[in-house]
Backbone atoms as SQL, in Angstrom:
CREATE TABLE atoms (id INTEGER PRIMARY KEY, chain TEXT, resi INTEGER, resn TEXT, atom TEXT, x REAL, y REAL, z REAL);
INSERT INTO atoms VALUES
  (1, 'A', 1, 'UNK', 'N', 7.844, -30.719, -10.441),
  (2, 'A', 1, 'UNK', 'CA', 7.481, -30.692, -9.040),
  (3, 'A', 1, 'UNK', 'C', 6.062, -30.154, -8.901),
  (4, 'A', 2, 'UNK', 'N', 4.937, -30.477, -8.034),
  (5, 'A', 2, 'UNK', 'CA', 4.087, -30.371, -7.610),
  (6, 'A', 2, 'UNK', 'C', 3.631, -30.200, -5.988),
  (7, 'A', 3, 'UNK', 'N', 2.678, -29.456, -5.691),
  (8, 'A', 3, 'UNK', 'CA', 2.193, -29.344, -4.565),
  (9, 'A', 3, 'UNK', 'C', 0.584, -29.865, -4.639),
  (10, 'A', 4, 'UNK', 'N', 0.255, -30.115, -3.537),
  (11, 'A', 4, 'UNK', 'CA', -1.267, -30.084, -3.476),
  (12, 'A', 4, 'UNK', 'C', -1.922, -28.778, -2.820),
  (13, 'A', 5, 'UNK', 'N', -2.785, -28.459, -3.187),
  (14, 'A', 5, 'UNK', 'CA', -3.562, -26.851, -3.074),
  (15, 'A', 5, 'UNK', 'C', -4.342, -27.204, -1.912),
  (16, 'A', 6, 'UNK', 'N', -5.664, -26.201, -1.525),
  (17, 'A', 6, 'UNK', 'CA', -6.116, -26.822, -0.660),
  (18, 'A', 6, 'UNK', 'C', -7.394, -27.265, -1.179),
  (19, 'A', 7, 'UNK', 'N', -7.554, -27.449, -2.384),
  (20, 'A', 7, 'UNK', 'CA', -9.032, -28.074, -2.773),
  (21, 'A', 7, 'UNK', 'C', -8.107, -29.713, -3.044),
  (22, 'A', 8, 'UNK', 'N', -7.342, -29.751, -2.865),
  (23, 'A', 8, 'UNK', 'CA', -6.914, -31.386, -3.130),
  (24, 'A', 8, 'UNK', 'C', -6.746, -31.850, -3.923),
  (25, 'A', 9, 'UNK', 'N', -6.381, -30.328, -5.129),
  (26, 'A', 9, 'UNK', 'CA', -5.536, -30.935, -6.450),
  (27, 'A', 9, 'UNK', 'C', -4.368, -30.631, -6.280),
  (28, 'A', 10, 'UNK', 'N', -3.447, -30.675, -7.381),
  (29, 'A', 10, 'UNK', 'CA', -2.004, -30.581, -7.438),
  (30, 'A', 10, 'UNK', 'C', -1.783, -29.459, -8.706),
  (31, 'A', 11, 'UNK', 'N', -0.708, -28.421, -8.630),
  (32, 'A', 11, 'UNK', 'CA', -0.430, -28.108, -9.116),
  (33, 'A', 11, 'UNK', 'C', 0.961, -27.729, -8.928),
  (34, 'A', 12, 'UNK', 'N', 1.402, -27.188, -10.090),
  (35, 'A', 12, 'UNK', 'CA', 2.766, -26.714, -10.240),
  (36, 'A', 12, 'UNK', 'C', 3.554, -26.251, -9.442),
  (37, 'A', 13, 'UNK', 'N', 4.775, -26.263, -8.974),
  (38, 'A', 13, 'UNK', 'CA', 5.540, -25.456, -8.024),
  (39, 'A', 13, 'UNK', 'C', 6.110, -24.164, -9.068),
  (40, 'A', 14, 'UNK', 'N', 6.220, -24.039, -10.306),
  (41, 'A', 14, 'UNK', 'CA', 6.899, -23.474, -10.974),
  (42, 'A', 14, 'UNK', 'C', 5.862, -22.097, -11.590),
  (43, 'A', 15, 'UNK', 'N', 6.555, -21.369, -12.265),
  (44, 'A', 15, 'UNK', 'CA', 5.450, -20.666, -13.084),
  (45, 'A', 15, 'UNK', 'C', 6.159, -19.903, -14.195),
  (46, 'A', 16, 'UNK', 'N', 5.397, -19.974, -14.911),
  (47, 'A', 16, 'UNK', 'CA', 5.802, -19.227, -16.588),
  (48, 'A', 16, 'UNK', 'C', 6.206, -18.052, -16.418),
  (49, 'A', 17, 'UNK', 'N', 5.651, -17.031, -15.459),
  (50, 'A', 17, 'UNK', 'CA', 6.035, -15.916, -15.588),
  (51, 'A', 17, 'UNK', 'C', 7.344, -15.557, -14.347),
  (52, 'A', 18, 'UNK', 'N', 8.852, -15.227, -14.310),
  (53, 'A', 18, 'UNK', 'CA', 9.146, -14.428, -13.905),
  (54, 'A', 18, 'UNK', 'C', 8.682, -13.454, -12.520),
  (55, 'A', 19, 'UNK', 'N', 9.576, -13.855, -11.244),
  (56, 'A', 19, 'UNK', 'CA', 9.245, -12.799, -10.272),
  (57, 'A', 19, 'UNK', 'C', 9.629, -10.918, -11.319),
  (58, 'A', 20, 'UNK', 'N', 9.723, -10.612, -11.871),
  (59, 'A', 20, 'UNK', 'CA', 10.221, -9.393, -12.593),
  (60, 'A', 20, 'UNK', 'C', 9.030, -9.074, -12.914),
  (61, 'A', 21, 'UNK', 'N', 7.953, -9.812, -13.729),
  (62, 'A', 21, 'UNK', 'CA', 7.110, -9.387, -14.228),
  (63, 'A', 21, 'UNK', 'C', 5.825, -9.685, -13.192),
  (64, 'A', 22, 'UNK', 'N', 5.668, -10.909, -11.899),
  (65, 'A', 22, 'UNK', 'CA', 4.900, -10.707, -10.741),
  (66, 'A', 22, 'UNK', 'C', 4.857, -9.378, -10.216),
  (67, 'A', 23, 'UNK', 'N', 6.458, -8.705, -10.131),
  (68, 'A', 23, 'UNK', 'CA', 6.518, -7.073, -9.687),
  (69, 'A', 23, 'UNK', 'C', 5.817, -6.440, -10.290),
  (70, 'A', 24, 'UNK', 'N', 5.950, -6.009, -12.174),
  (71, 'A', 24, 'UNK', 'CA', 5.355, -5.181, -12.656),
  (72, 'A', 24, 'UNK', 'C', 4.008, -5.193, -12.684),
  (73, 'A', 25, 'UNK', 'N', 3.628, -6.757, -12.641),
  (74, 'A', 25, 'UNK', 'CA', 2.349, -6.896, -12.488),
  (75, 'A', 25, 'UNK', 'C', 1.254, -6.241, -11.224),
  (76, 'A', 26, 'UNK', 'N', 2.184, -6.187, -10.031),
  (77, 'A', 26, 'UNK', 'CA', 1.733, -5.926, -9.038),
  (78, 'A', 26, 'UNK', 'C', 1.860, -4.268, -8.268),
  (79, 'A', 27, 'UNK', 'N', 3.139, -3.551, -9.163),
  (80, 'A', 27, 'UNK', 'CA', 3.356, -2.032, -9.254),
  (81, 'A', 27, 'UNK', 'C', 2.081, -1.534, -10.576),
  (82, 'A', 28, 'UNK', 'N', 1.901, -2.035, -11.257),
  (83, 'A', 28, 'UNK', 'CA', 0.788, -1.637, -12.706),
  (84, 'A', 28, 'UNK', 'C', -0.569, -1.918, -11.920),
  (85, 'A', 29, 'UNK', 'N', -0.878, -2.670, -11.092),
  (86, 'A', 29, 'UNK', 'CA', -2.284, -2.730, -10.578),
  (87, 'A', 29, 'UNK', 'C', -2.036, -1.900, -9.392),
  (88, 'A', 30, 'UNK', 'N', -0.837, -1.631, -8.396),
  (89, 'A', 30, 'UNK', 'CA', -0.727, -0.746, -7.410),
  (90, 'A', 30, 'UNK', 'C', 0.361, 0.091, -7.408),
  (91, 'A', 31, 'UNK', 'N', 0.552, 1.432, -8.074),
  (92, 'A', 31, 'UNK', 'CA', 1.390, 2.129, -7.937),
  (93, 'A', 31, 'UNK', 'C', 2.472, 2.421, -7.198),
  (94, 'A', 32, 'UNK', 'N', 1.739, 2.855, -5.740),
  (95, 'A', 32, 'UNK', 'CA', 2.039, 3.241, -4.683),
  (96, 'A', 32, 'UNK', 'C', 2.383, 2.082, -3.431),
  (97, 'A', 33, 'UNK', 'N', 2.347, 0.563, -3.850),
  (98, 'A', 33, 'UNK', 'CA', 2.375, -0.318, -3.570),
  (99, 'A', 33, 'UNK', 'C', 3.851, -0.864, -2.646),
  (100, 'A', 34, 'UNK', 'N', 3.810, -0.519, -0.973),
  (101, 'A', 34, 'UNK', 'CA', 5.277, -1.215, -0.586),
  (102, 'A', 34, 'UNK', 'C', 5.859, -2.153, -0.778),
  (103, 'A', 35, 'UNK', 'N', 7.431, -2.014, -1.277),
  (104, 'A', 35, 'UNK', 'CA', 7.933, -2.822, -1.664),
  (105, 'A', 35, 'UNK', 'C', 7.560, -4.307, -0.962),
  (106, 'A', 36, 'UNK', 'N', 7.647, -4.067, 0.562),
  (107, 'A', 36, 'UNK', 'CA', 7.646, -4.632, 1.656),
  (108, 'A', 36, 'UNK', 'C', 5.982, -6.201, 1.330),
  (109, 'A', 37, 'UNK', 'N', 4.949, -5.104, 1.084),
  (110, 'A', 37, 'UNK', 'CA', 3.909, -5.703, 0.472),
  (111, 'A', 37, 'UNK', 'C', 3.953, -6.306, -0.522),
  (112, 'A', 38, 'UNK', 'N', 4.609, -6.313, -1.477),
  (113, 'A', 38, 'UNK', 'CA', 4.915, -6.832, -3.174),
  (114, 'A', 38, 'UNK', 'C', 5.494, -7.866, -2.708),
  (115, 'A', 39, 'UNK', 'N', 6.532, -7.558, -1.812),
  (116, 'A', 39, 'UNK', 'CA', 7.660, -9.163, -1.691),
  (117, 'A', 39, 'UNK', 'C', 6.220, -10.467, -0.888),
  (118, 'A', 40, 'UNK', 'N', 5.450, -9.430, 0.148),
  (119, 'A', 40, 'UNK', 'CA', 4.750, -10.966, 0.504),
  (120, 'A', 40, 'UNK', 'C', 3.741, -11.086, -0.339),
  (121, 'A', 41, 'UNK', 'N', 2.965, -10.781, -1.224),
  (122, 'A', 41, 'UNK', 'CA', 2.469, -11.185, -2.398),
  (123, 'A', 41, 'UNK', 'C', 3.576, -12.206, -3.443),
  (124, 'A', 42, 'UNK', 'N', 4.659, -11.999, -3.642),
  (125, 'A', 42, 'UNK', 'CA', 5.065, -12.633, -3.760),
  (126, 'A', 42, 'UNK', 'C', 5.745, -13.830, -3.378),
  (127, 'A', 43, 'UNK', 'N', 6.291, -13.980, -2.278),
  (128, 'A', 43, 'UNK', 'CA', 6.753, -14.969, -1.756),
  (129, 'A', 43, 'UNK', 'C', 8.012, -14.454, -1.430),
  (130, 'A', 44, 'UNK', 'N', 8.521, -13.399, -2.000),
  (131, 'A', 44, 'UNK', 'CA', 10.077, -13.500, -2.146),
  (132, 'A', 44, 'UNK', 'C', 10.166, -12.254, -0.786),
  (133, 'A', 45, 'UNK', 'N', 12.106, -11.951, -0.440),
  (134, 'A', 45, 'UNK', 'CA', 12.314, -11.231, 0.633),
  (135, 'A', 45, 'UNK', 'C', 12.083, -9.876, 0.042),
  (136, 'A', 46, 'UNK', 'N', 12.331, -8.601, 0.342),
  (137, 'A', 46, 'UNK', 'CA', 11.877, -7.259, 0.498),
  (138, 'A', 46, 'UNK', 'C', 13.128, -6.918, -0.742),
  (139, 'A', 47, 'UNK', 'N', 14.726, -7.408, -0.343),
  (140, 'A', 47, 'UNK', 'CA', 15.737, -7.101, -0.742),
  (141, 'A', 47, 'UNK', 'C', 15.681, -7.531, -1.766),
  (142, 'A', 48, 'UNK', 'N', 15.071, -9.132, -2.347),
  (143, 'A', 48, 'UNK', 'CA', 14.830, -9.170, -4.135),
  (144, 'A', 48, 'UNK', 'C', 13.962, -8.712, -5.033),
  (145, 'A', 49, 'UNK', 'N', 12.884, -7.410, -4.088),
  (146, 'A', 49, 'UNK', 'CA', 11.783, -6.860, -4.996),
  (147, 'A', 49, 'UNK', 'C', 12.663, -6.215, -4.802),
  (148, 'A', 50, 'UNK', 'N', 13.718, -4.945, -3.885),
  (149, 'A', 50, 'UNK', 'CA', 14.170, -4.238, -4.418),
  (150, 'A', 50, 'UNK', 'C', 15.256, -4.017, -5.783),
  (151, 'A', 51, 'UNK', 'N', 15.983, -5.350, -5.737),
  (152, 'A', 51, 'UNK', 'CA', 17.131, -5.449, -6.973),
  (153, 'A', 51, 'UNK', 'C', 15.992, -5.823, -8.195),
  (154, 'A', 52, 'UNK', 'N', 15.246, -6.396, -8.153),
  (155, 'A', 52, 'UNK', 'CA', 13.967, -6.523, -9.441),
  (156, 'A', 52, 'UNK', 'C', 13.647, -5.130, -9.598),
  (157, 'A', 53, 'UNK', 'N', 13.340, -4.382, -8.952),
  (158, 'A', 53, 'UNK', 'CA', 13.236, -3.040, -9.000),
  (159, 'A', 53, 'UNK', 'C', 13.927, -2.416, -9.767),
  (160, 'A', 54, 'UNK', 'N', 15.341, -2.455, -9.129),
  (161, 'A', 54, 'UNK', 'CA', 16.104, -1.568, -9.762),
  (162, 'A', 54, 'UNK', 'C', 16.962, -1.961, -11.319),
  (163, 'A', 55, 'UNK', 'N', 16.895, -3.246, -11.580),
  (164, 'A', 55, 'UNK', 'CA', 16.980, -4.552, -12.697),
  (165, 'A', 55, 'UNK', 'C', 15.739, -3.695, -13.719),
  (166, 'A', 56, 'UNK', 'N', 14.069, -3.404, -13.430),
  (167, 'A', 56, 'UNK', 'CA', 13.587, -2.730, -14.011),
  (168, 'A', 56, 'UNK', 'C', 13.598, -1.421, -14.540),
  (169, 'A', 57, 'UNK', 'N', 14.198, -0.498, -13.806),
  (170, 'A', 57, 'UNK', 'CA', 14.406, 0.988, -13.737),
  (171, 'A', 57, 'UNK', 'C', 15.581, 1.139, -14.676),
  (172, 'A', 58, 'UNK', 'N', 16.551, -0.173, -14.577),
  (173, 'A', 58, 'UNK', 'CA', 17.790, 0.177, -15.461),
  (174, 'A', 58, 'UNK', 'C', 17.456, -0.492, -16.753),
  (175, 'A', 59, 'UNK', 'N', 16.374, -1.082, -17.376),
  (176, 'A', 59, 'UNK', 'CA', 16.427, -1.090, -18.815),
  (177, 'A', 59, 'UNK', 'C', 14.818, -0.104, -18.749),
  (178, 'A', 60, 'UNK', 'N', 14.579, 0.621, -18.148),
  (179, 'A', 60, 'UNK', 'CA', 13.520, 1.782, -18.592),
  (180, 'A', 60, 'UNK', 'C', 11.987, 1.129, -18.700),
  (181, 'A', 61, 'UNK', 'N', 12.012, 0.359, -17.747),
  (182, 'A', 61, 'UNK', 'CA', 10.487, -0.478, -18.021),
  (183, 'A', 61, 'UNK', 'C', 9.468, 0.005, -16.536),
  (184, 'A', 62, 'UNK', 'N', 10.215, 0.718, -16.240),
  (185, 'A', 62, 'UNK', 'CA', 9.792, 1.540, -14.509),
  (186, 'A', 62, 'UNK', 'C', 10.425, 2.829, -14.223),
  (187, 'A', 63, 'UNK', 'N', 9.817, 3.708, -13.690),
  (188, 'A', 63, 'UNK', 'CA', 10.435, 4.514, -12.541),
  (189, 'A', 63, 'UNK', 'C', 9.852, 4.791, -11.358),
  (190, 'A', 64, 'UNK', 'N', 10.628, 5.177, -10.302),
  (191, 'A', 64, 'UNK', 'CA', 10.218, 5.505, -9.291),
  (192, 'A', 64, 'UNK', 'C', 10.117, 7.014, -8.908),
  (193, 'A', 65, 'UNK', 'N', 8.853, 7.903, -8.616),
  (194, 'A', 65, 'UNK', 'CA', 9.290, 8.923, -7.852),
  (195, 'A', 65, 'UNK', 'C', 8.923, 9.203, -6.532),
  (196, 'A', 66, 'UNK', 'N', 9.745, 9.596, -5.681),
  (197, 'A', 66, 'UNK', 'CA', 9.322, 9.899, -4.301),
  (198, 'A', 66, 'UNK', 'C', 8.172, 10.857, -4.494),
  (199, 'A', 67, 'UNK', 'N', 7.017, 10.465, -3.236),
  (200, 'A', 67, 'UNK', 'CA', 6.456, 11.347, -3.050),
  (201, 'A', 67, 'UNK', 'C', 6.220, 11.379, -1.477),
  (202, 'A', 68, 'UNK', 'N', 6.784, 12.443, -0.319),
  (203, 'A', 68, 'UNK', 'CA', 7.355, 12.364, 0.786),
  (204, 'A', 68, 'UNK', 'C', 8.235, 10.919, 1.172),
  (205, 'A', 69, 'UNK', 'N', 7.385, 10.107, 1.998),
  (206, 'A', 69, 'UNK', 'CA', 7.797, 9.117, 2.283),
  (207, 'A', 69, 'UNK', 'C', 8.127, 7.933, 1.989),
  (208, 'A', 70, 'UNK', 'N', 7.023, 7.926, 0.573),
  (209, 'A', 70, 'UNK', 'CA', 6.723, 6.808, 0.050),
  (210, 'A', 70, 'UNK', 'C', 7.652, 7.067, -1.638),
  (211, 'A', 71, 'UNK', 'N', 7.144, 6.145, -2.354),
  (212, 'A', 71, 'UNK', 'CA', 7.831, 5.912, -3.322),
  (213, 'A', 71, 'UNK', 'C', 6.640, 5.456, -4.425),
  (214, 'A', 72, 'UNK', 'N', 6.218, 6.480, -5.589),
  (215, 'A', 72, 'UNK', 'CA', 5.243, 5.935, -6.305),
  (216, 'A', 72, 'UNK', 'C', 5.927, 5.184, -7.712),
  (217, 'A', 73, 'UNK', 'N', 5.086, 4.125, -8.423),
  (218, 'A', 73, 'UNK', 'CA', 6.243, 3.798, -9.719),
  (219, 'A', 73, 'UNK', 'C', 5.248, 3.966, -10.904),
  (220, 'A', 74, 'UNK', 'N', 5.771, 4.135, -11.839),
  (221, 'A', 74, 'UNK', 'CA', 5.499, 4.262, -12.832),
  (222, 'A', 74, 'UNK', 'C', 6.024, 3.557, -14.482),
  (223, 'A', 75, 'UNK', 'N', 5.130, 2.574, -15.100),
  (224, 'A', 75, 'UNK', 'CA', 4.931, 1.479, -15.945),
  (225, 'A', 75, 'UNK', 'C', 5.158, 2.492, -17.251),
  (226, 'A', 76, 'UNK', 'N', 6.549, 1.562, -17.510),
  (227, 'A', 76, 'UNK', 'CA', 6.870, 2.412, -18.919),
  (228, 'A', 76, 'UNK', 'C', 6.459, 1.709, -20.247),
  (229, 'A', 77, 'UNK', 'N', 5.339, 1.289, -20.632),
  (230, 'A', 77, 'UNK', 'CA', 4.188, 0.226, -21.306),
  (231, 'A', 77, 'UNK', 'C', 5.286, 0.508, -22.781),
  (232, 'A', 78, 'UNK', 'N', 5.512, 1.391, -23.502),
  (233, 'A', 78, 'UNK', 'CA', 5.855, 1.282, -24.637),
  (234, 'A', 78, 'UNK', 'C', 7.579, 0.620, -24.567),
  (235, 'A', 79, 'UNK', 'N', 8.000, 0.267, -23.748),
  (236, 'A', 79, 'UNK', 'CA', 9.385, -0.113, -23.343),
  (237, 'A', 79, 'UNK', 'C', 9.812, -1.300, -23.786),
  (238, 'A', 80, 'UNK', 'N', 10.627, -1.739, -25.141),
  (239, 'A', 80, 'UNK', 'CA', 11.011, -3.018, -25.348),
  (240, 'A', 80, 'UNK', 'C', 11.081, -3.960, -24.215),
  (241, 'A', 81, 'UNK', 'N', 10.808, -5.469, -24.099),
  (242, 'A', 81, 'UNK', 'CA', 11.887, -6.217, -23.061),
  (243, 'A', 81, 'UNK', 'C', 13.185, -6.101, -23.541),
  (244, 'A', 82, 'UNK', 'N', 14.209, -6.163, -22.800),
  (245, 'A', 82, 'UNK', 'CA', 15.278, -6.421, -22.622),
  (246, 'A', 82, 'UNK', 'C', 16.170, -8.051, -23.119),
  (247, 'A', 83, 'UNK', 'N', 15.393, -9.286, -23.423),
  (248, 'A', 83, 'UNK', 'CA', 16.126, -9.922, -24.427),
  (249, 'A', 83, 'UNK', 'C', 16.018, -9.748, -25.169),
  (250, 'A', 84, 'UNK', 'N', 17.277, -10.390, -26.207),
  (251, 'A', 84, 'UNK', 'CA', 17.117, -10.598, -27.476),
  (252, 'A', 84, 'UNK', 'C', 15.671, -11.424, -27.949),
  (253, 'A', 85, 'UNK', 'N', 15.406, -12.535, -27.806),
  (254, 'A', 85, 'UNK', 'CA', 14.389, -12.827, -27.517),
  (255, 'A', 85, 'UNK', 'C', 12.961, -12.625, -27.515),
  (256, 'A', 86, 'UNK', 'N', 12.465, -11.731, -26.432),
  (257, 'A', 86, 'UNK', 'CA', 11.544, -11.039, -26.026),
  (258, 'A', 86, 'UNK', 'C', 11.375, -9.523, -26.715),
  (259, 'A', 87, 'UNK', 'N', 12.291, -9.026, -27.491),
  (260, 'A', 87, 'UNK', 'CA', 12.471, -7.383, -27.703),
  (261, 'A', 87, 'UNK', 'C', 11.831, -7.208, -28.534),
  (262, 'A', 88, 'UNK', 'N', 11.096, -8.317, -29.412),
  (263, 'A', 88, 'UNK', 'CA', 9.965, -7.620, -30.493),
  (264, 'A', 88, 'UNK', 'C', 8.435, -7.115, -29.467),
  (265, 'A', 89, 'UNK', 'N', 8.769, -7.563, -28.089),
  (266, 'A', 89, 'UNK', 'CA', 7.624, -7.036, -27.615),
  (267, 'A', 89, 'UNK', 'C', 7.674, -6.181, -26.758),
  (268, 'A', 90, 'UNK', 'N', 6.995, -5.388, -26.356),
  (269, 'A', 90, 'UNK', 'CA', 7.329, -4.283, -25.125),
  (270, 'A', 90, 'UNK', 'C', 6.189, -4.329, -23.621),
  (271, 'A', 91, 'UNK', 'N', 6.756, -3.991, -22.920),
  (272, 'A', 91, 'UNK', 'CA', 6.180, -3.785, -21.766),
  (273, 'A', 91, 'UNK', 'C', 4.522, -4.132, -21.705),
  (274, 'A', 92, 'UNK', 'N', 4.173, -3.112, -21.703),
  (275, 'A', 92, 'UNK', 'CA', 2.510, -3.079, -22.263),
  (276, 'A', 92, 'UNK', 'C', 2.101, -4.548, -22.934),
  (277, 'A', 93, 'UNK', 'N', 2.640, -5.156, -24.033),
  (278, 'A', 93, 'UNK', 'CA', 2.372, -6.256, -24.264),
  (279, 'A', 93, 'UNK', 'C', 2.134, -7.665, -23.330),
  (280, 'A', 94, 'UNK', 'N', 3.579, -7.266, -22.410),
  (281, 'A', 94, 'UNK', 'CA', 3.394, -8.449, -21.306),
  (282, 'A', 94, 'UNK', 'C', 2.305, -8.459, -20.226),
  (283, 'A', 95, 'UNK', 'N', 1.956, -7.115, -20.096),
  (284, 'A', 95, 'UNK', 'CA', 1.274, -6.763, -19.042),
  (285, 'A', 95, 'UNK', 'C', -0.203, -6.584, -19.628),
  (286, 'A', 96, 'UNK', 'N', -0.533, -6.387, -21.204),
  (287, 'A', 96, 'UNK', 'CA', -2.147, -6.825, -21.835),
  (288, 'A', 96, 'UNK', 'C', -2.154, -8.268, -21.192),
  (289, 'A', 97, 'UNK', 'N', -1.151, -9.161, -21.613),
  (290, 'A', 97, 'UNK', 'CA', -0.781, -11.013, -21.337),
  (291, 'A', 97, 'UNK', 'C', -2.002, -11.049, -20.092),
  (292, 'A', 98, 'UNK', 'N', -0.631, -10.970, -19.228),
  (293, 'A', 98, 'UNK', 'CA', -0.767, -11.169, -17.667),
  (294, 'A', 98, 'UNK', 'C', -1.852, -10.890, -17.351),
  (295, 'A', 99, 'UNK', 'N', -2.298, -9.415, -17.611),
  (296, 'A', 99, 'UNK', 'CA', -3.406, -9.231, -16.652),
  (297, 'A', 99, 'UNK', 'C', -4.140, -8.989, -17.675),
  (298, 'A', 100, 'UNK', 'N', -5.043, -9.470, -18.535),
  (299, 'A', 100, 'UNK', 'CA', -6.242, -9.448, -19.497),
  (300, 'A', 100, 'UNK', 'C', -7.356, -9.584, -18.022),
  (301, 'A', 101, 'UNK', 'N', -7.219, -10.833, -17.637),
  (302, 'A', 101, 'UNK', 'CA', -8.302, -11.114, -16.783),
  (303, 'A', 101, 'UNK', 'C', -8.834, -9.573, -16.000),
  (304, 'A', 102, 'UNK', 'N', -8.074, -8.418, -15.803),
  (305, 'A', 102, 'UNK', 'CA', -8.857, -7.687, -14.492),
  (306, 'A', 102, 'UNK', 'C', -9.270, -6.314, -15.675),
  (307, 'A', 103, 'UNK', 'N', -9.247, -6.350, -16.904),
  (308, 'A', 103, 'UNK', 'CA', -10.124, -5.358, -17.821),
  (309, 'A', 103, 'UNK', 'C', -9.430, -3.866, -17.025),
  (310, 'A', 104, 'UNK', 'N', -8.292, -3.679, -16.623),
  (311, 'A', 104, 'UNK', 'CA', -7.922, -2.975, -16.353),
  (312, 'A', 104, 'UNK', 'C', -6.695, -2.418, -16.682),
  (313, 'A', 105, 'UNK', 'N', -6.967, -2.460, -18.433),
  (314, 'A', 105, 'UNK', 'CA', -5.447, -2.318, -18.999),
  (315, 'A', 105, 'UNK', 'C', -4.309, -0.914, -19.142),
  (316, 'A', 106, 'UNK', 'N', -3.578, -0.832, -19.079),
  (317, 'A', 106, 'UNK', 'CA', -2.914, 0.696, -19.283),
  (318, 'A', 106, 'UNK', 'C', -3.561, 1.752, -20.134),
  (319, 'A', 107, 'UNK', 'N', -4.023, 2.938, -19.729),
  (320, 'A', 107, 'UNK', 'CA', -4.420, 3.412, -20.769),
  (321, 'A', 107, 'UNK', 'C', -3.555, 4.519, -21.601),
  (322, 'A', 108, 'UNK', 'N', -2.115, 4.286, -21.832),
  (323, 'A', 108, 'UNK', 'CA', -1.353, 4.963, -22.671),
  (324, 'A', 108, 'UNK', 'C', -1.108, 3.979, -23.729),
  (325, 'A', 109, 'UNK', 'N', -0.831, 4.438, -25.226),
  (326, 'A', 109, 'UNK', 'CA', -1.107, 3.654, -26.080),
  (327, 'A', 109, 'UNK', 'C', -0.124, 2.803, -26.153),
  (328, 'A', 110, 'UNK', 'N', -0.321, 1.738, -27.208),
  (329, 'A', 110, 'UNK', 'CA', 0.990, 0.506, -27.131),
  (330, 'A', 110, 'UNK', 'C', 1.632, 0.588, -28.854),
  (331, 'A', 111, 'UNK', 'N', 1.999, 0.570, -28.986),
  (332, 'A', 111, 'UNK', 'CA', 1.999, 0.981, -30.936),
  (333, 'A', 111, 'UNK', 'C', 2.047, -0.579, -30.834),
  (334, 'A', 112, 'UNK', 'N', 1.487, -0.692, -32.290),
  (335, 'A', 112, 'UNK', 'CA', 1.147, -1.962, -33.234),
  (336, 'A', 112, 'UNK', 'C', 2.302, -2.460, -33.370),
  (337, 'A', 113, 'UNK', 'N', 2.361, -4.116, -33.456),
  (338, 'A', 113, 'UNK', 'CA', 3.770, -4.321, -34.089),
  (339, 'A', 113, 'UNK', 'C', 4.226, -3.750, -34.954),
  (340, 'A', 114, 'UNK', 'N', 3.163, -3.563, -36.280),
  (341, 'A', 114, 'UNK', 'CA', 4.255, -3.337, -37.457),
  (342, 'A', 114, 'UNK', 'C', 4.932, -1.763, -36.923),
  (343, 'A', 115, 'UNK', 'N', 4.688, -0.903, -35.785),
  (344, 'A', 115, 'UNK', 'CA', 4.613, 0.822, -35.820),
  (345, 'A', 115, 'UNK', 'C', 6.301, 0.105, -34.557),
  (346, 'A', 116, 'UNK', 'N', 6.863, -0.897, -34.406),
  (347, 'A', 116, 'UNK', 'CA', 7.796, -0.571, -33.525),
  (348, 'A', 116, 'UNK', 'C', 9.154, -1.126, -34.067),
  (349, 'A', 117, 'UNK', 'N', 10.184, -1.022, -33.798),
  (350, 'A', 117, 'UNK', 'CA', 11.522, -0.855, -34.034),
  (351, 'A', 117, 'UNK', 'C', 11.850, -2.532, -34.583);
């Protein structure tokens, strides 16, 4: 499936990456970032950034801590993914991927492949 953009090409309706990792992508460049805001960056409703949320928090690739009102999160970069699959790589890896383009990479370390489980 395809759409037309507004320069009057066509591209994809689909995308390689996962609303899961659009989130992390978008909590890792904005911490403090409302949920509310993430969902319309994304496209999606408020209630599926929150279960992506909490889908993240329960295999340890996020947390959240309140701070008064708000809710800050925090990118757990050394954190396997969660498939079988995906588990030779961790967090930090997907998120060097994704966001290479903004030179604004995590600065807690990532261990080397050969240094992980």
């Amino acid at each position: 499936m395809e759409e037309e953009s507004q320069a009057g090409r066509r591209h994809p309706t689909w995308t390689f990456l996962t609303h899961h990792t659009h989130v992390l992508m978008l909590l890792h460049e904005n911490p403090d970032l409302r949920l509310r805001e993430c969902a319309a960056h994304i496209g999606i409703t408020e209630r599926a950034v929150q279960n992506i949320v909490s889908d993240l928090e329960e295999v340890g690739a996020l947390s959240r801590v309140r701070e008064g009102r708000r809710n800050h999160y925090c990118i757990h970069h050394d954190r396997p993914l969660p498939n079988p699959i995906e588990s030779k790589c961790v967090v930090g890896d997907l998120l060097v991927m994704s966001l290479a383009h903004l030179d604004q990479l995590p600065p807690s370390p990532v261990p080397a492949p050969e240094d992980r489980p």
